[in-house]
TORKE-240608 format. One line per 4 residues: number of its first residue (from 1); their letters; for each residue x, y, z of C-alpha. Coordinates in pm, 1 decimal. Layout:
TORKE-240608
NUM> A> X,Y,Z  ... $
//
This chain:
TORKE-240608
1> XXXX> 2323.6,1876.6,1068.0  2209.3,1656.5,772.1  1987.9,1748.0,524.3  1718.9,1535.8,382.5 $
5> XXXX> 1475.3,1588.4,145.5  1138.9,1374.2,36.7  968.1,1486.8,-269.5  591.8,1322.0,-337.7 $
9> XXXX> 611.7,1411.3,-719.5  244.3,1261.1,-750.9  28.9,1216.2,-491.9  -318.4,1499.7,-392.3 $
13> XXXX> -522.2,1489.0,-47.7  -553.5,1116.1,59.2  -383.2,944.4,-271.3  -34.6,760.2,-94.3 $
17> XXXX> -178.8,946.7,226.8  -134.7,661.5,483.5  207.8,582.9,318.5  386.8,935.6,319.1 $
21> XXXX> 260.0,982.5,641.7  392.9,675.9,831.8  680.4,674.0,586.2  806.1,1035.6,713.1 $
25> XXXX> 729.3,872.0,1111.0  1033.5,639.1,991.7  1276.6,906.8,856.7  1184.5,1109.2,1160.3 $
29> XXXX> 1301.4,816.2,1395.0  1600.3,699.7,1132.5  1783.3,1065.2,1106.8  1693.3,1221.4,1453.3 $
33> XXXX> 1796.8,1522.0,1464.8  1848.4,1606.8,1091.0  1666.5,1813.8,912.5  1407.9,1705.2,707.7 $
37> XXXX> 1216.4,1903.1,453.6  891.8,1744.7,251.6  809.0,1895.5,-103.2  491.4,1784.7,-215.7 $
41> XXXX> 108.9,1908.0,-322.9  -29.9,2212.8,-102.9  -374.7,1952.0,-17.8  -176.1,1643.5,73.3 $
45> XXXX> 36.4,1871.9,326.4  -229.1,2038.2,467.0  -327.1,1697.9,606.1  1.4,1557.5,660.0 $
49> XXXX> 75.4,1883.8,914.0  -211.2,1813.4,1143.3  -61.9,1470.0,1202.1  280.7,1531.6,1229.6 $
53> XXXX> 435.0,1773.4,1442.8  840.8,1791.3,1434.9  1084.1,2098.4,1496.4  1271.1,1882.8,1269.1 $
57> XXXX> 1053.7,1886.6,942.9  932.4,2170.9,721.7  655.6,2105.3,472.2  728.5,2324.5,156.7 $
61> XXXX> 406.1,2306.4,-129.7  477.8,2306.8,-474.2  319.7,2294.1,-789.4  236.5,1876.6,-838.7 $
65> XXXX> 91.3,1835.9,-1185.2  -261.8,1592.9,-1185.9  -114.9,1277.3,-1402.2  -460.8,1179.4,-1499.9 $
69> XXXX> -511.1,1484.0,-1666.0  -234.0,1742.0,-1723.5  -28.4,1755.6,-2071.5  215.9,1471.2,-2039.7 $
73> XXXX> 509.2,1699.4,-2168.0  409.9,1934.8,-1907.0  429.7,1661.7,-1632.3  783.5,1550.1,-1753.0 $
77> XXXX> 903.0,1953.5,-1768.2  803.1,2007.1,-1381.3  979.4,1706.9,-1260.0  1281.2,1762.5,-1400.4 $
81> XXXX> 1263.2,2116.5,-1286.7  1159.7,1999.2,-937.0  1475.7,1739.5,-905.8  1731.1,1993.4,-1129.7 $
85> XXXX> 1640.6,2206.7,-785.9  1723.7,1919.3,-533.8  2000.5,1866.6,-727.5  2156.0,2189.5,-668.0 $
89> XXXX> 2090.0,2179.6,-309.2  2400.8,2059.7,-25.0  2196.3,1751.0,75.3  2295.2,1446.9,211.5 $
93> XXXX> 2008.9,1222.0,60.0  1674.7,1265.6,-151.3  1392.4,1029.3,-104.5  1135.3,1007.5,-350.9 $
97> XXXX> 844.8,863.0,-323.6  718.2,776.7,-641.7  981.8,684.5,-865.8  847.7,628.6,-1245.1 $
101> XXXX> 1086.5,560.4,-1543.5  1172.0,894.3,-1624.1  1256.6,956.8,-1293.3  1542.4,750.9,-1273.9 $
105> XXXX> 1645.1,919.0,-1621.1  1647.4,1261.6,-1476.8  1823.1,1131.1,-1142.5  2101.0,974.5,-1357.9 $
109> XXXX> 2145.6,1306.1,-1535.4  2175.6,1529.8,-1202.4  2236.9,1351.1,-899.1  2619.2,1251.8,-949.8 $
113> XXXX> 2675.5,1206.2,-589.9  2414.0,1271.7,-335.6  2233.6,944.1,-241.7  1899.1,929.4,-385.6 $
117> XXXX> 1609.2,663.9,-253.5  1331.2,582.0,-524.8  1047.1,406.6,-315.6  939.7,122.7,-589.1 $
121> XXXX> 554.4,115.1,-573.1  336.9,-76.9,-784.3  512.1,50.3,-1096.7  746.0,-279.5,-1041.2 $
125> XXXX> 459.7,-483.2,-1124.5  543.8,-404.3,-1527.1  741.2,-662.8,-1547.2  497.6,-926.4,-1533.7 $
129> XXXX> 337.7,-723.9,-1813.7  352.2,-696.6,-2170.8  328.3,-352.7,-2293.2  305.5,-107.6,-2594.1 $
133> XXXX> 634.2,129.2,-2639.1  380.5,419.8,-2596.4  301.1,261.3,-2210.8  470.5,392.8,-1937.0 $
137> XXXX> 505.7,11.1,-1829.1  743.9,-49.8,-2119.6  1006.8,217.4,-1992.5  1010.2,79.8,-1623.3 $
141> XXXX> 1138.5,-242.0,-1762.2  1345.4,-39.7,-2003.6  1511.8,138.1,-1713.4  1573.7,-138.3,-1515.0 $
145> XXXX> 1734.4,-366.0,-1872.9  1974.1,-76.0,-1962.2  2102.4,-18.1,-1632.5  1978.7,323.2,-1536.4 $
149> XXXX> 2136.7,226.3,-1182.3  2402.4,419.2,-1027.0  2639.2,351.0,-761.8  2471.4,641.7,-575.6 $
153> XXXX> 2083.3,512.6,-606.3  1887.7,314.8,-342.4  1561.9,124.7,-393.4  1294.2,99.4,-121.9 $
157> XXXX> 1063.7,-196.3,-212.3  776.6,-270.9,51.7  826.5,-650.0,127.1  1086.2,-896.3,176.9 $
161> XXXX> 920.9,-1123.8,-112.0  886.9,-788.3,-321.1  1277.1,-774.7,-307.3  1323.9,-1128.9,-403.6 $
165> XXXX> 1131.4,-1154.0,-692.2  1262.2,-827.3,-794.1  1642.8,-961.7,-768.7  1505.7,-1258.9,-941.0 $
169> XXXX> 1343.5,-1056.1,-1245.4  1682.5,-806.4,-1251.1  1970.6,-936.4,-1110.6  2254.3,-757.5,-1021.4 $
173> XXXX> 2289.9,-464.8,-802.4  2108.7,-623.7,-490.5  2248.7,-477.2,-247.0  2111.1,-128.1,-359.8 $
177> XXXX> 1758.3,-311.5,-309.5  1635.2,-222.4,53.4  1341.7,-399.9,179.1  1130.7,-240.6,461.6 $
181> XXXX> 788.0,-316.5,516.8  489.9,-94.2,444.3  478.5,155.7,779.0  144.9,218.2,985.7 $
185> XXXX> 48.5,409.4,1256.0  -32.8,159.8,1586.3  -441.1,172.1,1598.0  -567.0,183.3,1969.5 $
189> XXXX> -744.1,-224.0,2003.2  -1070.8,-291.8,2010.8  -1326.6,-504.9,2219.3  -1195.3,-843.3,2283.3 $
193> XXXX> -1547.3,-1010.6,2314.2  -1623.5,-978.4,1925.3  -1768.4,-1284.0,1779.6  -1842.7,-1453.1,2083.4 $
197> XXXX> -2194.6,-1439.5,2081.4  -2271.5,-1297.0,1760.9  -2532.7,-1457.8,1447.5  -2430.0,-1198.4,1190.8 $
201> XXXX> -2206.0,-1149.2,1058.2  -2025.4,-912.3,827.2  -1776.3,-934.2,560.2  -1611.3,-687.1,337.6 $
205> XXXX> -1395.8,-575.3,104.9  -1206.6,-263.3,161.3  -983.4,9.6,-68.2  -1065.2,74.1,-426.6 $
209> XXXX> -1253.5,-188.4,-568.7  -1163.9,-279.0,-952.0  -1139.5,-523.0,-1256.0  -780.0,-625.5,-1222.6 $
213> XXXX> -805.8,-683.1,-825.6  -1152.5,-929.0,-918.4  -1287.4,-712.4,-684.0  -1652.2,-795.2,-861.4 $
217> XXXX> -1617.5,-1121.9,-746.5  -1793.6,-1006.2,-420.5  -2098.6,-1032.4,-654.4  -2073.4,-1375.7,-706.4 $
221> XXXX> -1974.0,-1451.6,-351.3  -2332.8,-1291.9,-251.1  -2483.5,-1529.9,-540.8  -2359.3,-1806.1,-295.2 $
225> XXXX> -2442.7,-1706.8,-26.5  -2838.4,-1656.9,-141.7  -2752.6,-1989.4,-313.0  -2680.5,-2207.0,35.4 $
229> XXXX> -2913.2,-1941.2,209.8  -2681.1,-1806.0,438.3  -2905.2,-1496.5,562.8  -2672.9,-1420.6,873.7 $
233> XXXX> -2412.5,-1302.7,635.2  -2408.5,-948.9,484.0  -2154.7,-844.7,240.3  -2004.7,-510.9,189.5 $
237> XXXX> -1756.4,-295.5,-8.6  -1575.4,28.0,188.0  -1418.7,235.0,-69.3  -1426.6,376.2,-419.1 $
241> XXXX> -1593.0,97.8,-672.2  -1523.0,94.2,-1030.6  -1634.0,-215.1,-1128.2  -2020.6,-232.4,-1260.8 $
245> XXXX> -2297.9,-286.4,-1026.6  -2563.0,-567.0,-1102.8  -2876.5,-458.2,-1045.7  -3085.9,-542.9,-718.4 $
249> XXXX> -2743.0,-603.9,-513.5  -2764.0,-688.9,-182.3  -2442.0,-562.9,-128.4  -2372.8,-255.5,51.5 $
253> XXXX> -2113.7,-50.0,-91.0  -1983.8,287.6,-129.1  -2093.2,416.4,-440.4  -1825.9,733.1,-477.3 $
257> XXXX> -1600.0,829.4,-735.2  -1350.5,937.4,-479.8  -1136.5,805.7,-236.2  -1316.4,863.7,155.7 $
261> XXXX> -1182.8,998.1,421.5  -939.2,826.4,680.9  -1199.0,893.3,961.3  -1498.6,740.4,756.1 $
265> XXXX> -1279.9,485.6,637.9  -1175.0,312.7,955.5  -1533.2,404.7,1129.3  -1704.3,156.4,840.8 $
269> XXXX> -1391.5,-105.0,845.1  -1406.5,-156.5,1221.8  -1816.0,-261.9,1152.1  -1645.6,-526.4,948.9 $
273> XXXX> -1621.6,-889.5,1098.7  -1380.8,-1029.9,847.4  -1171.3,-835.2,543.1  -1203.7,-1032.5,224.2 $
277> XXXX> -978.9,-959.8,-84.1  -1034.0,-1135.5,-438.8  -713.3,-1049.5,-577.4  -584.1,-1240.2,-848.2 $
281> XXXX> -262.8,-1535.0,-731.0  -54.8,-1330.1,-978.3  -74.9,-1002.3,-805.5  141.3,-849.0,-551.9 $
285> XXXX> 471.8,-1029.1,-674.4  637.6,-702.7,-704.6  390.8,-438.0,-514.1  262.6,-423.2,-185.1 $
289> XXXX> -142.4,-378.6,-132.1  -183.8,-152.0,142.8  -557.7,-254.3,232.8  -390.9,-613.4,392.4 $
293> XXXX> -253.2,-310.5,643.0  -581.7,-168.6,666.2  -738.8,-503.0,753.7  -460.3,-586.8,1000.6 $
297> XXXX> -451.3,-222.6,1205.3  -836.4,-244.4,1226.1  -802.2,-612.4,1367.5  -975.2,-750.0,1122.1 $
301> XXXX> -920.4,-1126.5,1037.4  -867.0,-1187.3,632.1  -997.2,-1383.0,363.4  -779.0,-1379.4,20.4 $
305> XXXX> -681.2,-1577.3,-249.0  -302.2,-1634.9,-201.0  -38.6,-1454.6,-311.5  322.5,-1384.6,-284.7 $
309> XXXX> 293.5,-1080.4,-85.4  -18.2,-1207.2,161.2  199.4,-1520.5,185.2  492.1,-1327.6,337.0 $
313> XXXX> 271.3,-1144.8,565.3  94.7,-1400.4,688.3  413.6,-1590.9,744.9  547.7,-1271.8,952.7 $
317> XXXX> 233.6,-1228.2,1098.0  95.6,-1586.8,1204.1  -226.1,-1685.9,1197.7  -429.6,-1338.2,1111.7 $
321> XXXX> -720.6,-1506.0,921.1  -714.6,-1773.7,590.7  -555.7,-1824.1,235.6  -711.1,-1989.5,5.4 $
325> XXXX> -593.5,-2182.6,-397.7  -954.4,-2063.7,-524.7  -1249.4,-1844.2,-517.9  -1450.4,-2221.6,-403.7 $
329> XXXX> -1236.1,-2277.5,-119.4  -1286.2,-1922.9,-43.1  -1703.9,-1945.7,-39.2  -1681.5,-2255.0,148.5 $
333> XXXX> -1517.2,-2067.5,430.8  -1767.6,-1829.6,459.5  -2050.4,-2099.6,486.7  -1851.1,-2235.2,779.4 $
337> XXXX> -1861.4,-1852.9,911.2  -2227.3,-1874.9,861.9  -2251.3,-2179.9,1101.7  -2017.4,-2054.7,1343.0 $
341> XXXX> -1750.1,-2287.9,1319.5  -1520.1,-2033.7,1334.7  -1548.9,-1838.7,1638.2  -1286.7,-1994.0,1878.7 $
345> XXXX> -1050.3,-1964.6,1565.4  -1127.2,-1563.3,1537.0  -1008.8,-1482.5,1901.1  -688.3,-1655.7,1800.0 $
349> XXXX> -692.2,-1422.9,1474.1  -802.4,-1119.3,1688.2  -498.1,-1193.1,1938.4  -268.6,-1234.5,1634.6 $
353> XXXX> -316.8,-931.5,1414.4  -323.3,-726.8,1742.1  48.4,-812.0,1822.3  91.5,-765.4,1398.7 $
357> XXXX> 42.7,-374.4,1442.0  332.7,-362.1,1618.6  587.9,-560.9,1341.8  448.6,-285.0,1111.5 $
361> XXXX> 488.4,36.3,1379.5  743.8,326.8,1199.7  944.2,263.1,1494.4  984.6,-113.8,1426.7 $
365> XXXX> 1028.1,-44.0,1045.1  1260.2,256.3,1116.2  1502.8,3.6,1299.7  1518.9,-217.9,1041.6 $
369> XXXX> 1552.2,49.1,753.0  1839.6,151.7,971.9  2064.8,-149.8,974.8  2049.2,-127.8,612.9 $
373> X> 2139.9,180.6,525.0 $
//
């Protein structure tokens, strides 16, 4: 029997929740059979073990530093400690699901010839950055320029377009560049009558709402929609919002500080008539969002400003709602949602993102993770 190992160096309660969870679905399906064990934070595996239930996988809690406010020495001490463990352990592959600079550091030092998998999040996106030498941004491109690589490493980017524009930013070493697409757990469908005969209708954004996504552009979207007088649209935000909040908004949002909980989450995202996301063209070249996933498991058609990664899933995913060049074109839409020009269109959507769920199920992402490995 195999033995695999996934260590979460990072992540408490619902941080990467949706991710881990679905992610372990597809190593569960890939090495059936094998064993599995999953070191991570006590409160993120408390959750994890009510939804997954596998003879095959032990959860084991350890100490996971908080990165936002624990000594930064201390941080770098524990997980080298954590993988000097792994390292001395008969195992046939490590996944980890995090990776940061220094990871790949440590792993170079240790792991001589177990296989090791560093899942490439949205630390990629340094490279279209410019950063201080005291910024962990600097040292991911650092990493990546002076070869850290080993014939024994792996990297799991989220996105077919993710792994070309990495290979395009890098070169070399391709073929240790897996592409599998973000993993989610196949939502039971809704009604199929929505939109047919309503006036209102309701448009959101959805995950944490911040600066660099333009996620305050939802206040100048409600500026033109009071503008054209569009009362049968009503504007929300479901998720943690860090972005100032003008007074008298009409806006509904969740004022938090902290993420909310899955439940809640897909209760007020299934009110939701259309998704709407403000992000920047630039973004996404070299992370994934996973709110797109949360728009398209919820069956919610999508508004966005294009990007590399909405392009590609779009593309896999047909017609599952509209891309627009600008923030104009994207207004404009939503007056034509106002008059109901759209609702023959949003069945089509509806039909479309349904049969999407399915392209992003761990058991059609653990197929294609297989054929690569």
């Amino acid at each position: 029997m195999k033995m695999i190992i996934v260590y979460e160096p990072w992540a408490h309660e619902w941080m990467h929740y949706q991710f881990n969870k679905n992610f372990l679905e597809v190593l569960l399906l890939t090495y059936k059979g094998e064993r599995i064990s999953y070191y991570g934070s006590l409160d993120q595996i408390v959750l994890l073990e009510k939804e997954i239930k596998n003879e095959n996988l032990e959860f084991i809690p350890i100490y996971i530093p908080d990165y936002s406010k624990d000594n930064k020495v201390c941080i770098l001490l524990n997980e080298y400690r954590n993988l000097r463990k792994f390292s001395k352990l008969k195992i046939d592959g490590l996944f980890i699901t995090q990776t940061l600079p220094h990871t790949m550091y440590f792993a170079k030092k240790l792991f001589r010839t177990q296989c090791v998998f560093f899942v490439m999040h949205a630390i990629l996106d340094s490279f279209n950055r410019l950063s201080k030498f005291y910024k962990i941004d600097y040292y991911t491109v650092f990493a990546f320029k002076y070869r850290l690589h080993c014939e024994n490493f792996k990297y799991i980017v989220l996105g077919d377009s993710i792994k070309h524009n990495l290979i395009n930013k890098i070169g070399g070493f391709k073929d240790s560049i897996i592409s599998i697409d973000h993993p989610y757990t196949v939502t039971e469908s809704l009604a199929d009558d929505r939109l047919i005969n309503k006036h209102e209708y309701l448009i959101g954004g959805i995950g944490v709402a911040t600066y660099a996504k333009n996620s305050d552009n939802i206040f100048d979207l409600e500026q033109f929609v009071l503008a054209q007088g569009l009362f049968n649209i009503h504007l929300f935000h479901i998720g943690k919002f860090e972005c100032q909040i003008p007074n008298n908004t009409l806006v509904t949002l969740n004022v938090t500080n902290s993420l909310i909980v899955e439940d809640e989450f897909i209760k007020q995202t299934r009110l939701l008539d259309y998704v709407v996301f403000f992000y920047p063209e630039s973004s996404y070249k070299l992370g994934a969002s996973g709110a797109i996933f949360d728009a398209i498991m919820n069956e919610k058609p999508i508004l966005a400003i294009r990007n590399d990664f909405f392009s590609y899933i779009f593309k896999k995913s047909g017609n599952i709602g509209y891309l627009f060049d600008c923030f104009e074109d994207l207004a404009y839409c939503v007056k034509q949602i106002s008059f109901g020009a759209k609702k023959e269109e949003y069945q089509l959507q509806v039909t479309n993102l349904r049969n999407a769920k399915y392209l992003f199920s761990p058991l059609v992402v653990a197929e294609n993770f297989k054929r690569q490995l």
